[in-house]
C-alpha positions as CSV (number, residue, x, y, z in Angstrom):
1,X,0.0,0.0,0.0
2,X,2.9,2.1,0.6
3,X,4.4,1.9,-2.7
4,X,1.2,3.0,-4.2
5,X,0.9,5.8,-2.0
6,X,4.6,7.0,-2.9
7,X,3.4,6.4,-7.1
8,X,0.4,8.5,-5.9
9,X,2.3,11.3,-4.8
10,X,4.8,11.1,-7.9
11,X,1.6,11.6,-10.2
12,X,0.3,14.2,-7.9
13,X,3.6,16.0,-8.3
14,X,3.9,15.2,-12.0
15,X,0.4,16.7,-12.1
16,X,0.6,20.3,-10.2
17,X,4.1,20.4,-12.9
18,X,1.3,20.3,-15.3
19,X,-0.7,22.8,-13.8
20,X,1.7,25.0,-13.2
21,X,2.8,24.5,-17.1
22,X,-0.9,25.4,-18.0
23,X,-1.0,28.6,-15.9
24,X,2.0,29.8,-17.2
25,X,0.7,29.9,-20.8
26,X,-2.8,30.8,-19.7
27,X,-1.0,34.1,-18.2
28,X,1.0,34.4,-21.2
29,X,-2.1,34.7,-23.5
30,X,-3.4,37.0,-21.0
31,X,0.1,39.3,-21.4
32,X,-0.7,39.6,-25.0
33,X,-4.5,40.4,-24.5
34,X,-3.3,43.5,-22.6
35,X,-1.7,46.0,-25.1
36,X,-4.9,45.3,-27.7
37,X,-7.6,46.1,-24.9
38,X,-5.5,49.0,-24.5
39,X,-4.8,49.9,-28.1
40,X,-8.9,49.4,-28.3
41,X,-9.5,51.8,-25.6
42,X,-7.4,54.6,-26.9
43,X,-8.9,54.4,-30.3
44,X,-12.2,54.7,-29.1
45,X,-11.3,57.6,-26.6
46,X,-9.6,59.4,-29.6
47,X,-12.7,58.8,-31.8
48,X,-14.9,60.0,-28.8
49,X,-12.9,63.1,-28.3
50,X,-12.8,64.6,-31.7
51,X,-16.6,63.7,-32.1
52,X,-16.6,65.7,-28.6
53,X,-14.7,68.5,-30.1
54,X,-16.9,69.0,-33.5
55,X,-20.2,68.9,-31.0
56,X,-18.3,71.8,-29.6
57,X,-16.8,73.9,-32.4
58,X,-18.2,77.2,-32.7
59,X,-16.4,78.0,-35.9
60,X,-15.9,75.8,-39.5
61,X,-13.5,73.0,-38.5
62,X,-10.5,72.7,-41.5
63,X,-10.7,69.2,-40.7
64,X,-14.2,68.4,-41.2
65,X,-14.4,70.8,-44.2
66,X,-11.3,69.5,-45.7
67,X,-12.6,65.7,-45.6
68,X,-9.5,64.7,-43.2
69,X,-11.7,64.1,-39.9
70,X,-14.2,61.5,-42.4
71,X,-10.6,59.8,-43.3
72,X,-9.1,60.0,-40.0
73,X,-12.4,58.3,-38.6
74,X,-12.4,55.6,-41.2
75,X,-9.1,55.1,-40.5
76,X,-10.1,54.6,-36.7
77,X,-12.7,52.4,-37.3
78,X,-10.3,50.6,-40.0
79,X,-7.9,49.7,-36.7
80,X,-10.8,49.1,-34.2
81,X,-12.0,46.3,-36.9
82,X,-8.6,45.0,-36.7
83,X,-7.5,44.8,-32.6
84,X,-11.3,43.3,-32.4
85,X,-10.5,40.6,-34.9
86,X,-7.2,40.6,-33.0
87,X,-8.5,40.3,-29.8
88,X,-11.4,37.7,-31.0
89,X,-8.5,35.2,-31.8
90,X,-6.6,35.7,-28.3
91,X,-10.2,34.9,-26.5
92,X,-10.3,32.2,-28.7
93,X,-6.9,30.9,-27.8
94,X,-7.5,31.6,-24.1
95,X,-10.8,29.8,-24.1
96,X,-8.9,26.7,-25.5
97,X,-6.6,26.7,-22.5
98,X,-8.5,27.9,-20.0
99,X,-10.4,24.3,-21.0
100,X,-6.6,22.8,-20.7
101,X,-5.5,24.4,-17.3
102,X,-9.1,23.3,-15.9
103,X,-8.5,19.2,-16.9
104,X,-4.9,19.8,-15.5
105,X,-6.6,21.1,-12.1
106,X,-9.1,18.8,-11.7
107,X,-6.3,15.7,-12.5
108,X,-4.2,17.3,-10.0
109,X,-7.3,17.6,-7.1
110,X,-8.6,14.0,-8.0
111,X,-5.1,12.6,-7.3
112,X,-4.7,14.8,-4.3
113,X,-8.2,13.5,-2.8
114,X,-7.1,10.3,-3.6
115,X,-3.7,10.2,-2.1
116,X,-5.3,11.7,1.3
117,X,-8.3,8.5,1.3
118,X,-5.0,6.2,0.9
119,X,-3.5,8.1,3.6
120,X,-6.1,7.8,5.9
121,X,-6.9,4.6,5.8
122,X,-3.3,3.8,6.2
């Protein structure tokens, strides 16, 4: 009984290893989610503030009457499109090891719970 505990506690070792593998890339992915939510966020303020400062304009705007501020703002929405589709594949990616890391946790508790029953009714 012994020697199944200690193969017990090998696999529970070889298992938090595993978890610990699957965290690290589940943070990864989460490392490279960071600078498109912020890229996303800035775009959308920018867009927010210049529709903010035509609301406000008390005068003719050379941008506006020029055409720059409809190509500037297709430009924005041009990026937007692309960080979302960017960010769309990242979620995808994360959801696909979030499912990882969770099997790798729940092998790692199972053998856990099981190594404690042996060690109990030792």
């Amino acid at each position: 009984m012994k020697k199944k505990l200690e193969n017990l506690s090998q696999l529970a070792n070889v298992a938090e290893l595993s978890l610990n593998a699957e965290l690290a890339k589940l943070a990864e992915i989460k490392r490279e989610e960071e600078p498109l939510r912020l890229k996303l966020s800035q775009l959308e303020a920018s867009r927010q503030q210049r529709a903010d400062q035509i609301g406000e304009a008390s005068a003719f705007d050379m941008a506006s009457l020029m055409g720059a501020d409809i190509a500037w703002d297709q430009w924005a929405e041009k990026q937007q499109r692309q960080v979302m589709l960017q960010l769309a594949k990242v979620a995808e990616r994360r959801e696909a090891q979030m499912e990882r890391t969770r099997k790798a946790f729940g092998k790692k508790d199972a053998l856990g719970k099981l190594s404690e029953r042996i060690r109990k009714s030792l």
